[in-house]
N, CA, C and O atoms as a Maestro MAE file, in Angstrom:
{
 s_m_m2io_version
 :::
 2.0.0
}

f_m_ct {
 s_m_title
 :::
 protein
 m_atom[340] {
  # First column is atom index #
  i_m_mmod_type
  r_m_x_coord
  r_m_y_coord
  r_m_z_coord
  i_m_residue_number
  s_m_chain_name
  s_m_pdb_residue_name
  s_m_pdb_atom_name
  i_m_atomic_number
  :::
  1 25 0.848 -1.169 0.000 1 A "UNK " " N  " 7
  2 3 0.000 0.000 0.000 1 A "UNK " " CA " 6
  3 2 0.899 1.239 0.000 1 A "UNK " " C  " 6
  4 15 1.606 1.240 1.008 1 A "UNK " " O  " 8
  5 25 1.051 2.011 -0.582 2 A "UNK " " N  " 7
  6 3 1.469 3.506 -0.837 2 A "UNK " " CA " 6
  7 2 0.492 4.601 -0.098 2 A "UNK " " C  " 6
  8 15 -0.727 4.631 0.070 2 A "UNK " " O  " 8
  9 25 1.676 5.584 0.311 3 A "UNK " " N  " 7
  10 3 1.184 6.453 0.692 3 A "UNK " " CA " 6
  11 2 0.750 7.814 -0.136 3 A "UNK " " C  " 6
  12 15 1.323 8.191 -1.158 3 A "UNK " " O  " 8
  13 25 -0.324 8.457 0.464 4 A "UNK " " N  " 7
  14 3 -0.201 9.583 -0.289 4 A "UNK " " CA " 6
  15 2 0.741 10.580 -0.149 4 A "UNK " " C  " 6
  16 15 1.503 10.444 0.807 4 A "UNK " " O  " 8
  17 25 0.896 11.609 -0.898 5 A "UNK " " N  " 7
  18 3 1.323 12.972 -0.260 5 A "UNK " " CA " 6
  19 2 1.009 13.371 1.379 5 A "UNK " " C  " 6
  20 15 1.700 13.435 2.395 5 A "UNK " " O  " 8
  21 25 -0.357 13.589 1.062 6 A "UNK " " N  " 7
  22 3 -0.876 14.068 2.345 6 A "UNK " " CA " 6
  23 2 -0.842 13.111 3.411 6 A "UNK " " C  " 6
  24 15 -0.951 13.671 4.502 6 A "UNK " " O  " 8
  25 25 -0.758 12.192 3.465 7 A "UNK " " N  " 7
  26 3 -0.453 11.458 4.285 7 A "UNK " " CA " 6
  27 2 1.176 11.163 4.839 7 A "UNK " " C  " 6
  28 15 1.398 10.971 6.034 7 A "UNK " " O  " 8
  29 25 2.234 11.156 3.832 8 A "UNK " " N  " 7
  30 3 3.425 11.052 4.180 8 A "UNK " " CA " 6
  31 2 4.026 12.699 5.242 8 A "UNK " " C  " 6
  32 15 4.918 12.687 6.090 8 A "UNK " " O  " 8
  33 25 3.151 13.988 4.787 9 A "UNK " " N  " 7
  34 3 2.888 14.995 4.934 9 A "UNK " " CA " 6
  35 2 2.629 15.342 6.481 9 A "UNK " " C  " 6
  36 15 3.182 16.183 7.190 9 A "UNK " " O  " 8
  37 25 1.279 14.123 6.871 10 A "UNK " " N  " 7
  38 3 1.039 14.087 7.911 10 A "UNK " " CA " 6
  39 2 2.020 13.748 9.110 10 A "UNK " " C  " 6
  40 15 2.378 14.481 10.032 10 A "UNK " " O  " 8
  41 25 2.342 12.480 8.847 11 A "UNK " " N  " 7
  42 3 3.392 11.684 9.647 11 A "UNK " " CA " 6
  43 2 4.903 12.270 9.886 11 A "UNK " " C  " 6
  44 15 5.681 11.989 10.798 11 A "UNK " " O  " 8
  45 25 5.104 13.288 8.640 12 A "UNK " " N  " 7
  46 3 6.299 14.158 9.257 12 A "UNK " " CA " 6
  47 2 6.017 15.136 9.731 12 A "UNK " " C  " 6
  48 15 6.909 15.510 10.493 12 A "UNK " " O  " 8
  49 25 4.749 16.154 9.660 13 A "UNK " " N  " 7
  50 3 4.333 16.993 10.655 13 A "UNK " " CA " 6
  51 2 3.983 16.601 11.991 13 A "UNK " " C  " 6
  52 15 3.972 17.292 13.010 13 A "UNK " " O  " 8
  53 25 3.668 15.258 11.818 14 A "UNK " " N  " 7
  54 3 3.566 14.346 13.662 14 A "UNK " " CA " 6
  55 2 4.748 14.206 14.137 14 A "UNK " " C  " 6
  56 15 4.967 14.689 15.248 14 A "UNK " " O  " 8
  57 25 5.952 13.422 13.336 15 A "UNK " " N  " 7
  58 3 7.301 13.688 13.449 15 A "UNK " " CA " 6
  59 2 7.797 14.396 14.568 15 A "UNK " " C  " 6
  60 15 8.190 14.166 15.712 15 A "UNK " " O  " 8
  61 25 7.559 15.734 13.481 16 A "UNK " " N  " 7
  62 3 8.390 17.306 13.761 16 A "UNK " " CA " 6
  63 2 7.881 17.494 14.897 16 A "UNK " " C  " 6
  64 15 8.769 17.803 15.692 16 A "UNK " " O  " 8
  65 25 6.575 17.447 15.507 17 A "UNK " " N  " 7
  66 3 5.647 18.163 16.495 17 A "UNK " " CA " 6
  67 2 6.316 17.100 17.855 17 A "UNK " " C  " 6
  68 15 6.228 17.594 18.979 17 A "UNK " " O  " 8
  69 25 6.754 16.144 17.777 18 A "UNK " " N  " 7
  70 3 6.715 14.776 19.102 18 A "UNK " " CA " 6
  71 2 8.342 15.466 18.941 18 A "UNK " " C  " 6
  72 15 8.940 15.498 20.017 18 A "UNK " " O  " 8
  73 25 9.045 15.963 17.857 19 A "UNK " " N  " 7
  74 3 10.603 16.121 18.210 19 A "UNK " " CA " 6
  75 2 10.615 17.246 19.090 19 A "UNK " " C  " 6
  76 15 11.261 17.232 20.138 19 A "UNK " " O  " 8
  77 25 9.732 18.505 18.603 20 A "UNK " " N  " 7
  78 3 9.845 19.470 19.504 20 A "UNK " " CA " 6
  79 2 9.636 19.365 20.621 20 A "UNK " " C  " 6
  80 15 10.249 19.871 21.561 20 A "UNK " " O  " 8
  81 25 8.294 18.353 20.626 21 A "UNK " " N  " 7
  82 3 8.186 18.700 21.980 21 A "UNK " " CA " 6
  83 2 9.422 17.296 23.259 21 A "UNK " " C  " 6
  84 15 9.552 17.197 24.479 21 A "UNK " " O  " 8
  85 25 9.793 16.822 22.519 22 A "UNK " " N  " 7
  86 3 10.864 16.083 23.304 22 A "UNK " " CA " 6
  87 2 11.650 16.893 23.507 22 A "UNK " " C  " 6
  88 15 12.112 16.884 24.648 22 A "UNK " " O  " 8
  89 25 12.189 17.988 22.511 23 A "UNK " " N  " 7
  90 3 13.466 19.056 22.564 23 A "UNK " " CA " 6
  91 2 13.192 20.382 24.164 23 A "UNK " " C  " 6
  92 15 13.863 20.875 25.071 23 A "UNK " " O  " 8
  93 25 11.709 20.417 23.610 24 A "UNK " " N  " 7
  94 3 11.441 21.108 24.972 24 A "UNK " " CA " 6
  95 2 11.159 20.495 26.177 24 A "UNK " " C  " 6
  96 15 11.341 21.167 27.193 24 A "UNK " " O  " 8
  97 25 10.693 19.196 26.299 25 A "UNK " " N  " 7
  98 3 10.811 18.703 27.583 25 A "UNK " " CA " 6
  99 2 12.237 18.238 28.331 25 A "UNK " " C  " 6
  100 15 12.518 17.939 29.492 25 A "UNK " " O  " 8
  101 25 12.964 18.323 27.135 26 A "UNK " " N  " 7
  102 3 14.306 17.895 27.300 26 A "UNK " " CA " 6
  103 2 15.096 19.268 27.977 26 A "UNK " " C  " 6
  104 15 15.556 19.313 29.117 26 A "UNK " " O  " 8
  105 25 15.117 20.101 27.211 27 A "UNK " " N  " 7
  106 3 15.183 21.371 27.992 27 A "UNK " " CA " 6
  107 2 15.256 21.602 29.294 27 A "UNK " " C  " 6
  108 15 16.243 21.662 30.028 27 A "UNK " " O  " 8
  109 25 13.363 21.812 29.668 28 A "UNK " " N  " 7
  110 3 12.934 21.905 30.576 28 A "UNK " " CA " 6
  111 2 14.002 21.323 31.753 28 A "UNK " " C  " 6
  112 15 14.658 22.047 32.502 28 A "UNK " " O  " 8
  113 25 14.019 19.938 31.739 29 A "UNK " " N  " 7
  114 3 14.543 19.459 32.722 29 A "UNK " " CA " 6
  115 2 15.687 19.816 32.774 29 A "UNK " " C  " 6
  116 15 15.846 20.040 33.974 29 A "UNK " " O  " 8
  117 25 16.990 20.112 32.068 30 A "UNK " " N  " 7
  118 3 18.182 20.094 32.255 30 A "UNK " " CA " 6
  119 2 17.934 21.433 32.766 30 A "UNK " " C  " 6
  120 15 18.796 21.582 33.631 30 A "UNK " " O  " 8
  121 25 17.283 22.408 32.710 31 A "UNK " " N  " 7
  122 3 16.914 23.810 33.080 31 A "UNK " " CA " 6
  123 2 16.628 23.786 34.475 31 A "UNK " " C  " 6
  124 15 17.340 24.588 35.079 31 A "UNK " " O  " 8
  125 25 15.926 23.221 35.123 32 A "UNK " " N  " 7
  126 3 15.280 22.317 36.370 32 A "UNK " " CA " 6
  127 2 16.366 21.662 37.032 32 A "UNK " " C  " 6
  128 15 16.191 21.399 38.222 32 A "UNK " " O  " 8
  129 25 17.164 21.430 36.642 33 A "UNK " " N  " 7
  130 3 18.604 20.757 37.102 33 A "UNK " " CA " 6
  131 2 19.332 21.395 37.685 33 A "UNK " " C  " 6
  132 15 19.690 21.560 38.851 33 A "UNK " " O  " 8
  133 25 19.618 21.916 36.311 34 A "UNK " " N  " 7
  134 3 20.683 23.233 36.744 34 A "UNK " " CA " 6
  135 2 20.699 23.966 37.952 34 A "UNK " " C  " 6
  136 15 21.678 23.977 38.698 34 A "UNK " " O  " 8
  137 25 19.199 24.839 38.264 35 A "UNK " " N  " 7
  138 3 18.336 25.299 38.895 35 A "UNK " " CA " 6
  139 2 18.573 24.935 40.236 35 A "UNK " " C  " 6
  140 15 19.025 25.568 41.191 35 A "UNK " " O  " 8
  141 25 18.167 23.767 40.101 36 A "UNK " " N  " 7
  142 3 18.458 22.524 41.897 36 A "UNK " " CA " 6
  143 2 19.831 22.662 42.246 36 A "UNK " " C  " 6
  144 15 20.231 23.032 43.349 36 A "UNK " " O  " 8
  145 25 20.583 22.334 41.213 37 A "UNK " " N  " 7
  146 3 22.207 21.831 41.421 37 A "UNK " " CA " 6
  147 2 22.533 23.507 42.230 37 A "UNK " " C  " 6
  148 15 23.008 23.519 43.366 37 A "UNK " " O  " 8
  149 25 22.273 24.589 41.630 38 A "UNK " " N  " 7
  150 3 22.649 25.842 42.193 38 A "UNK " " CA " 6
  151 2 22.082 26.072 43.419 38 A "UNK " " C  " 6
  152 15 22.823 26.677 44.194 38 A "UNK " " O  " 8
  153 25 21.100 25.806 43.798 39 A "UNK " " N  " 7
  154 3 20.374 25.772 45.201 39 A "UNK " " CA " 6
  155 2 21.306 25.597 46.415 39 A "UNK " " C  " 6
  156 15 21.694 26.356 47.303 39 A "UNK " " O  " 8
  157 25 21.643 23.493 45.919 40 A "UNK " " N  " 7
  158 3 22.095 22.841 46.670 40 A "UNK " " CA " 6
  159 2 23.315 23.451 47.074 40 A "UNK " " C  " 6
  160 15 23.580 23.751 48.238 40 A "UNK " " O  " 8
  161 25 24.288 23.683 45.769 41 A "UNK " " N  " 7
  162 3 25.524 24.001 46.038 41 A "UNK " " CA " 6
  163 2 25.338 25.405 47.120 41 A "UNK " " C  " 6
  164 15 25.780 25.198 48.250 41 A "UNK " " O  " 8
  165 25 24.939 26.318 46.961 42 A "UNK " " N  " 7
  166 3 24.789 28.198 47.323 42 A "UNK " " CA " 6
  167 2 23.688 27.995 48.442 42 A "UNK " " C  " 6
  168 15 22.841 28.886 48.379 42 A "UNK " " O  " 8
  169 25 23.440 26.986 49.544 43 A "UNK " " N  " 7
  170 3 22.309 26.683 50.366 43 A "UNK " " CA " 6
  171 2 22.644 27.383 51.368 43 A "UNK " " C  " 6
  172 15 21.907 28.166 51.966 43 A "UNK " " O  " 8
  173 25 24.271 27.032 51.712 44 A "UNK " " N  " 7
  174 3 25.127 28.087 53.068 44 A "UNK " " CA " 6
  175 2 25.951 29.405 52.448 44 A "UNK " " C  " 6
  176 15 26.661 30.152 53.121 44 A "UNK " " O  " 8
  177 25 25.744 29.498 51.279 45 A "UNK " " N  " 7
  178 3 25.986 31.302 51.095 45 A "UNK " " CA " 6
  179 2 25.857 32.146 52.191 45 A "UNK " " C  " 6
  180 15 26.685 32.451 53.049 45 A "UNK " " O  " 8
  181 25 24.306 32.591 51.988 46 A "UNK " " N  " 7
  182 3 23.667 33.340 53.246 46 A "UNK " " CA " 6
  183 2 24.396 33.674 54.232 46 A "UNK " " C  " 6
  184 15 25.074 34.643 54.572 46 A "UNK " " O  " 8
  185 25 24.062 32.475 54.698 47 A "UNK " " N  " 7
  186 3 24.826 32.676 56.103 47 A "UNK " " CA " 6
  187 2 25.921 32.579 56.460 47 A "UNK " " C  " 6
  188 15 26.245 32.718 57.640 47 A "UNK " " O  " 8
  189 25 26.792 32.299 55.444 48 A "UNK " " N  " 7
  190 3 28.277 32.489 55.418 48 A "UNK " " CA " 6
  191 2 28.365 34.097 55.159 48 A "UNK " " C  " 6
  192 15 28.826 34.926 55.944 48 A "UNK " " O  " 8
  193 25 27.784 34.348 53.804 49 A "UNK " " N  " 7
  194 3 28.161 35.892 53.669 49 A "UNK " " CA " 6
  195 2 27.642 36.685 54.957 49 A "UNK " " C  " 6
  196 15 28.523 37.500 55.229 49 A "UNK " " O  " 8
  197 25 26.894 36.761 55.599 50 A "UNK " " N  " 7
  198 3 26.070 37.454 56.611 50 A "UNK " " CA " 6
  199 2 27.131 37.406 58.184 50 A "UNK " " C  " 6
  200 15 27.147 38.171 59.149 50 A "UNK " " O  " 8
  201 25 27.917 36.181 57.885 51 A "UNK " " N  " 7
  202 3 28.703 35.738 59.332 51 A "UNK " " CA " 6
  203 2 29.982 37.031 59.228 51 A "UNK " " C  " 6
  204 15 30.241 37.756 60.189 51 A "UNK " " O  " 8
  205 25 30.649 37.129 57.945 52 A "UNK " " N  " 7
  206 3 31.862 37.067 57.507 52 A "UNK " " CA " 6
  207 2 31.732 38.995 57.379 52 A "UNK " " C  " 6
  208 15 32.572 39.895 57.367 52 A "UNK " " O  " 8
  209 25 30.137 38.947 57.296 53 A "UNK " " N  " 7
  210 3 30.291 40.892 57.528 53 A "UNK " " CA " 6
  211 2 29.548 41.644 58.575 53 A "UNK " " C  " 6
  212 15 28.342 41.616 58.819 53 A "UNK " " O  " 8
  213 25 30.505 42.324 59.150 54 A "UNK " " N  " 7
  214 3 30.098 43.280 60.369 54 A "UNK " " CA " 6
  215 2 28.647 44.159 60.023 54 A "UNK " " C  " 6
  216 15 27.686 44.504 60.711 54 A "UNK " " O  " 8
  217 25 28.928 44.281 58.962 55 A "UNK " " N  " 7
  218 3 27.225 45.267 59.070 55 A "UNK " " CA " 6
  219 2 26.264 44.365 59.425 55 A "UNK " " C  " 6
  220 15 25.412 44.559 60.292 55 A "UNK " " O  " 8
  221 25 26.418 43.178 58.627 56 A "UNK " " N  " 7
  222 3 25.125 42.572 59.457 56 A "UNK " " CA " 6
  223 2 25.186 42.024 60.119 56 A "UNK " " C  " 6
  224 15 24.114 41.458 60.336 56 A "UNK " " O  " 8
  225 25 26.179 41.676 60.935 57 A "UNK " " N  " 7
  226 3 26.459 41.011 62.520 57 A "UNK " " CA " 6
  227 2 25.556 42.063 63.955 57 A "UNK " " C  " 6
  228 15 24.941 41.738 64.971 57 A "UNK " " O  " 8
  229 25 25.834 43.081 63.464 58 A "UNK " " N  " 7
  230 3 25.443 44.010 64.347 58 A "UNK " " CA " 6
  231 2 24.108 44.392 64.344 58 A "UNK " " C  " 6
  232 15 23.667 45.136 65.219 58 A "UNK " " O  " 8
  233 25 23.324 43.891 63.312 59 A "UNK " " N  " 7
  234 3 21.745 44.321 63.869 59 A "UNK " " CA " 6
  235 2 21.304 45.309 63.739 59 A "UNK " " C  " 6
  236 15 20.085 45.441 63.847 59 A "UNK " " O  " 8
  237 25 22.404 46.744 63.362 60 A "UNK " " N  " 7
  238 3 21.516 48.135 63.509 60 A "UNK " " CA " 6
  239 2 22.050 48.037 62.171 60 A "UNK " " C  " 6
  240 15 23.192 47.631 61.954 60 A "UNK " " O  " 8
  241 25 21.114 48.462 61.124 61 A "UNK " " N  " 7
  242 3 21.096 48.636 59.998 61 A "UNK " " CA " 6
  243 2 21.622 49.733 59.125 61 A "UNK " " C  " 6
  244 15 20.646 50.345 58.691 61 A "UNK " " O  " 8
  245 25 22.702 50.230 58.695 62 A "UNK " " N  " 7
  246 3 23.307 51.782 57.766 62 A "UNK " " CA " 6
  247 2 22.497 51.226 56.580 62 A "UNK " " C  " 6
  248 15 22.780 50.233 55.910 62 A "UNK " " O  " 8
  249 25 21.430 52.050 56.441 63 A "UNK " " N  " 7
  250 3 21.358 51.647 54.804 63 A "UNK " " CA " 6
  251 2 22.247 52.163 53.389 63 A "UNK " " C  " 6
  252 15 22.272 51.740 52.234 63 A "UNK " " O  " 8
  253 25 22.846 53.123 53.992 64 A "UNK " " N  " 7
  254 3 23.301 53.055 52.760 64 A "UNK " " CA " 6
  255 2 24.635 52.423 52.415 64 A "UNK " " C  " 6
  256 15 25.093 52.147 51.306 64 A "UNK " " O  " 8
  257 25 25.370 52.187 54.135 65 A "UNK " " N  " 7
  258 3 26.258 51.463 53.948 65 A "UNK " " CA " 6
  259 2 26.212 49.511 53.288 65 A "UNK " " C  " 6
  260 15 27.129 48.752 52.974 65 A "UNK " " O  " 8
  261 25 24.628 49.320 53.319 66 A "UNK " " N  " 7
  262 3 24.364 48.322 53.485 66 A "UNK " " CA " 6
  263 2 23.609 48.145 51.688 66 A "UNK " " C  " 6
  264 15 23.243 47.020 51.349 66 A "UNK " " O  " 8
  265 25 23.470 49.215 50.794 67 A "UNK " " N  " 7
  266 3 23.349 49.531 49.433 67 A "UNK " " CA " 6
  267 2 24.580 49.276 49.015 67 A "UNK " " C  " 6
  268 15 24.636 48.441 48.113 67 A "UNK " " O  " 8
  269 25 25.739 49.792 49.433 68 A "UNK " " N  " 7
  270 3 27.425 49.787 49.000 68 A "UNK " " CA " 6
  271 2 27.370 48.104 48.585 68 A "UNK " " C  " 6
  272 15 27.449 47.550 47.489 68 A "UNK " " O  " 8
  273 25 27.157 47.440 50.290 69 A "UNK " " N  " 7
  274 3 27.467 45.966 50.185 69 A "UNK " " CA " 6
  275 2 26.893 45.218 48.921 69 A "UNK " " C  " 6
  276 15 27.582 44.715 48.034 69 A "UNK " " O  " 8
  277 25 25.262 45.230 48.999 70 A "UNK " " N  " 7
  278 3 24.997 44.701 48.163 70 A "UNK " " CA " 6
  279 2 25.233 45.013 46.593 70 A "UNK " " C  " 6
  280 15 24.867 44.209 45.736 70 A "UNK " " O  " 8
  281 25 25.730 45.968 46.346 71 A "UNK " " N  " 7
  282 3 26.248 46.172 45.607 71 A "UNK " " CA " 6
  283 2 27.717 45.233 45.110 71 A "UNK " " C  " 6
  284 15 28.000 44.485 44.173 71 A "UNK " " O  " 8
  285 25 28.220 45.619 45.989 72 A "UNK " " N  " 7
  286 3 29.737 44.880 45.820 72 A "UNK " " CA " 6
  287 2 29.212 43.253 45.488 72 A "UNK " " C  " 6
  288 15 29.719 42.753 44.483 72 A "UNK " " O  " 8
  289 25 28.500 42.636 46.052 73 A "UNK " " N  " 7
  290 3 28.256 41.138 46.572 73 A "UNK " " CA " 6
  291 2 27.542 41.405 45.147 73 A "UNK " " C  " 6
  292 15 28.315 41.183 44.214 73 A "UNK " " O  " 8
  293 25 26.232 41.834 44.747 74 A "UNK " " N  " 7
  294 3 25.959 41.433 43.246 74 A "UNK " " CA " 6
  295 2 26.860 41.501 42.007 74 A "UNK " " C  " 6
  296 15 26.604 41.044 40.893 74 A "UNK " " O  " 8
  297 25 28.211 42.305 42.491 75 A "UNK " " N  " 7
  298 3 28.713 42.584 41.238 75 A "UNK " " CA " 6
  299 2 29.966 41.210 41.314 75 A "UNK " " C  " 6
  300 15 30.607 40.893 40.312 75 A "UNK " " O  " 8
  301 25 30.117 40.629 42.447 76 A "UNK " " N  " 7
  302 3 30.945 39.495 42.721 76 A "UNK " " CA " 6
  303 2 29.915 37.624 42.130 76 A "UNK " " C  " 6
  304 15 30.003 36.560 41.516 76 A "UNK " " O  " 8
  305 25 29.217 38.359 42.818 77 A "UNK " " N  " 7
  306 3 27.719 37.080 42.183 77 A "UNK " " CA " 6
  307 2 26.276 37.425 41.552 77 A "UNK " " C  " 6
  308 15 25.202 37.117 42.067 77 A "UNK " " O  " 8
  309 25 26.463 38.166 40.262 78 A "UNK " " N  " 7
  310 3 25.450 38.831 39.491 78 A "UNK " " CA " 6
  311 2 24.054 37.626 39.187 78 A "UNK " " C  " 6
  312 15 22.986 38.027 38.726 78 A "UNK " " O  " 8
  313 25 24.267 36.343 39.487 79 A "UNK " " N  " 7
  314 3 22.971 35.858 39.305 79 A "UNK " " CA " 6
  315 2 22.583 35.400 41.165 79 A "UNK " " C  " 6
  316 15 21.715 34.608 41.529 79 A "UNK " " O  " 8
  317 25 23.254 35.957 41.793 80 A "UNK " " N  " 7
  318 3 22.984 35.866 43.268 80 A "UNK " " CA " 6
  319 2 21.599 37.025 43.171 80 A "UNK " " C  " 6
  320 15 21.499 37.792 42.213 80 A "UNK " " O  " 8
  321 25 20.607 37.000 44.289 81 A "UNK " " N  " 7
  322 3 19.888 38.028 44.982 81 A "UNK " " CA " 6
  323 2 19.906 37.841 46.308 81 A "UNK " " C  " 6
  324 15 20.121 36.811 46.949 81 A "UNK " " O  " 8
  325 25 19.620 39.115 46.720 82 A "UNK " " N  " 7
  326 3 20.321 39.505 48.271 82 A "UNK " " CA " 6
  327 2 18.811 40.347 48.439 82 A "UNK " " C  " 6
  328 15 18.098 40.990 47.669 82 A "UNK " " O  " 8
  329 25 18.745 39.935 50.003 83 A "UNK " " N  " 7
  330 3 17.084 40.476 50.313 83 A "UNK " " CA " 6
  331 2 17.826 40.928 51.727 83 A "UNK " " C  " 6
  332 15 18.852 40.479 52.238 83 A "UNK " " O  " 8
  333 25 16.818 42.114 52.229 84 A "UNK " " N  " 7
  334 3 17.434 42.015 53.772 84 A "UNK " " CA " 6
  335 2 15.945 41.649 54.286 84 A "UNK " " C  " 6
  336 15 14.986 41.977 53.587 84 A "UNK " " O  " 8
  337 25 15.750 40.951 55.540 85 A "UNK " " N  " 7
  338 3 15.016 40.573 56.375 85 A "UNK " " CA " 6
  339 2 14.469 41.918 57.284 85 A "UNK " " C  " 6
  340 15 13.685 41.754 58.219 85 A "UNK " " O  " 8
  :::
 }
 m_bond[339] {
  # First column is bond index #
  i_m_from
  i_m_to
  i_m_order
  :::
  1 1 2 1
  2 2 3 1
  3 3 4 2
  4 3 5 1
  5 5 6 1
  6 6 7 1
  7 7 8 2
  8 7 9 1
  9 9 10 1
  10 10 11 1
  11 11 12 2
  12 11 13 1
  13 13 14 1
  14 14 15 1
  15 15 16 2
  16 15 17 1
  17 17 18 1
  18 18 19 1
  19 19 20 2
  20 19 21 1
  21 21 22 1
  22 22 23 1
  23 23 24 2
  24 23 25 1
  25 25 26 1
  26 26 27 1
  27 27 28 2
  28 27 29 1
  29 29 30 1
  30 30 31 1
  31 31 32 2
  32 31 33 1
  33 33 34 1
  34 34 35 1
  35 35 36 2
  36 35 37 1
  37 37 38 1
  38 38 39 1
  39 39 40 2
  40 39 41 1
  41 41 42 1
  42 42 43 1
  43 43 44 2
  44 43 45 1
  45 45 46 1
  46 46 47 1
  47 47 48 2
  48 47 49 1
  49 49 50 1
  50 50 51 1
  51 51 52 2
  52 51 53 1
  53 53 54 1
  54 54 55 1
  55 55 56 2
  56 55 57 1
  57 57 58 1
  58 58 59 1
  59 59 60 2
  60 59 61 1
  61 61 62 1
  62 62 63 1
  63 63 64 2
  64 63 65 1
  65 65 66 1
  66 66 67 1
  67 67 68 2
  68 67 69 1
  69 69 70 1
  70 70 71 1
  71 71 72 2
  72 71 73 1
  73 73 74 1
  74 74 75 1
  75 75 76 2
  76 75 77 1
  77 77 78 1
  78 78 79 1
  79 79 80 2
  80 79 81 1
  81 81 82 1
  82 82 83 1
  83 83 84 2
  84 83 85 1
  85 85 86 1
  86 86 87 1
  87 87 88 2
  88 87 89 1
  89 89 90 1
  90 90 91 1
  91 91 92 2
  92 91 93 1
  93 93 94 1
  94 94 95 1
  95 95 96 2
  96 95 97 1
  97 97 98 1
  98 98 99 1
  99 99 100 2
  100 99 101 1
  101 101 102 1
  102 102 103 1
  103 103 104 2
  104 103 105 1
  105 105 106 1
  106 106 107 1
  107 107 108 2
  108 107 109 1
  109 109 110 1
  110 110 111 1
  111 111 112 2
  112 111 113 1
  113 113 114 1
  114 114 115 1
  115 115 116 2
  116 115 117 1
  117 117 118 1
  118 118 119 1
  119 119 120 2
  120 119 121 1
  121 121 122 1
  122 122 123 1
  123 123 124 2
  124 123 125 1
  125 125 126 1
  126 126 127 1
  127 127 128 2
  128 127 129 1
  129 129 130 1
  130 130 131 1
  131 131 132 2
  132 131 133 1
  133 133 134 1
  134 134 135 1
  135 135 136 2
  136 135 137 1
  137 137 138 1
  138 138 139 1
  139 139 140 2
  140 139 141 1
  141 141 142 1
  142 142 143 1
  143 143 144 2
  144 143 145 1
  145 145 146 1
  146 146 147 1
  147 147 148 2
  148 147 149 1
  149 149 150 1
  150 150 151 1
  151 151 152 2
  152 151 153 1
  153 153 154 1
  154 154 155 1
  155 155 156 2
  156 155 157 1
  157 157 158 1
  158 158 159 1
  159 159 160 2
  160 159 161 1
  161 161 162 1
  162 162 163 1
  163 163 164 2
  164 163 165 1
  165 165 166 1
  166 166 167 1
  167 167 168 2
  168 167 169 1
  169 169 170 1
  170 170 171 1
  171 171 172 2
  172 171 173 1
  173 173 174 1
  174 174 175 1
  175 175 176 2
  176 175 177 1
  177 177 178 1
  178 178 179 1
  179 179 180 2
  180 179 181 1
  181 181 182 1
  182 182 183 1
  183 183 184 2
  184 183 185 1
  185 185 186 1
  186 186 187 1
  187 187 188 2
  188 187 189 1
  189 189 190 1
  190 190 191 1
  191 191 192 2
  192 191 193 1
  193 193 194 1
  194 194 195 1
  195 195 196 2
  196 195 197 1
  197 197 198 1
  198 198 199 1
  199 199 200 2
  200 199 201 1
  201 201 202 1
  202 202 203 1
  203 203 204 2
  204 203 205 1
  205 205 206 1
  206 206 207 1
  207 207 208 2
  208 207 209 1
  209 209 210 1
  210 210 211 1
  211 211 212 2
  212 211 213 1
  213 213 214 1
  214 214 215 1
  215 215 216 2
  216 215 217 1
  217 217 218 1
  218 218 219 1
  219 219 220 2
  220 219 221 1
  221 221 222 1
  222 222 223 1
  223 223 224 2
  224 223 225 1
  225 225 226 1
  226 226 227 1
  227 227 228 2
  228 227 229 1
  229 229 230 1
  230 230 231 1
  231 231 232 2
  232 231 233 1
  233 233 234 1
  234 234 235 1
  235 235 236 2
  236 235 237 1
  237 237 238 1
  238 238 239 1
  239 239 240 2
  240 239 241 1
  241 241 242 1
  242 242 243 1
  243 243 244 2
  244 243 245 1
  245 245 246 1
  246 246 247 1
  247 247 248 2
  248 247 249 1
  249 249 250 1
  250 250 251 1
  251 251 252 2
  252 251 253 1
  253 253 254 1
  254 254 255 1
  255 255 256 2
  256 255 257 1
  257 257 258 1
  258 258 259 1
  259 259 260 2
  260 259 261 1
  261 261 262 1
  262 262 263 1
  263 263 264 2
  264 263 265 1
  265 265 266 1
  266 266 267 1
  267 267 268 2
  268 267 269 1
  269 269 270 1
  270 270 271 1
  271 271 272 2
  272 271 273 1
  273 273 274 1
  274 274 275 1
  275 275 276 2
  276 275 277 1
  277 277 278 1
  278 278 279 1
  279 279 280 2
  280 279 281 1
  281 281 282 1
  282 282 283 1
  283 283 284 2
  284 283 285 1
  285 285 286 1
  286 286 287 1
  287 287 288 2
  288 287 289 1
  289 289 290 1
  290 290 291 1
  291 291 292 2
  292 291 293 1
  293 293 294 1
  294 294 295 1
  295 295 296 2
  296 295 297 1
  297 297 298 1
  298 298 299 1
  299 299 300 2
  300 299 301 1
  301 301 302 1
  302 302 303 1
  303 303 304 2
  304 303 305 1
  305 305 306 1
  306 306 307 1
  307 307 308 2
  308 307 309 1
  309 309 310 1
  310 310 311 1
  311 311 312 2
  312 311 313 1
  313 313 314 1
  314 314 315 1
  315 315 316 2
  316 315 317 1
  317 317 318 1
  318 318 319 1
  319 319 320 2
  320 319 321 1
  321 321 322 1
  322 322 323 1
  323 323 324 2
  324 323 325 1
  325 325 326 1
  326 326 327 1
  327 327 328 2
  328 327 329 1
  329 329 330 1
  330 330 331 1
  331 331 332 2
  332 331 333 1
  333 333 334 1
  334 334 335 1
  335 335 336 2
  336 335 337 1
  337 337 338 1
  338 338 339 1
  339 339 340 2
  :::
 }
}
């Protein structure tokens, strides 16, 4: 039995559509990975960076001395974010 056009047509547009979407689920996860793996590793950042500096050991807050920091610290770890409590 032979196929038609439209039919051979079909089956590589089904193809194409099951590749993409493997390409994007494939993605996804290594994206999701990545994601975790950075968590895990950067879990005691925080509180390492927070131990290791006097402004925030001390509790009374300079803000603007405390703008400087985060400054410095994003420009050392630009996909880091820094929140104050």
């Amino acid at each position: 039995m032979t196929n038609s056009r439209y039919q051979r047509l079909a089956i590589t547009i089904c193809f194409a559509i099951l590749g993409y979407l493997f390409f994007w689920w494939s993605n996804s996860l290594a994206q999701y990975s990545q994601f975790k793996a950075e968590q895990q590793l950067h879990i005691e950042l925080a509180k390492h960076l927070a131990d290791d500096n006097p402004l925030l050991q001390s509790g009374a807050y300079d803000k603007p001395a405390l703008e400087n920091l985060f400054h410095t610290l994003m420009l050392l770890g630009p996909a880091f974010e820094f929140y104050l409590p």
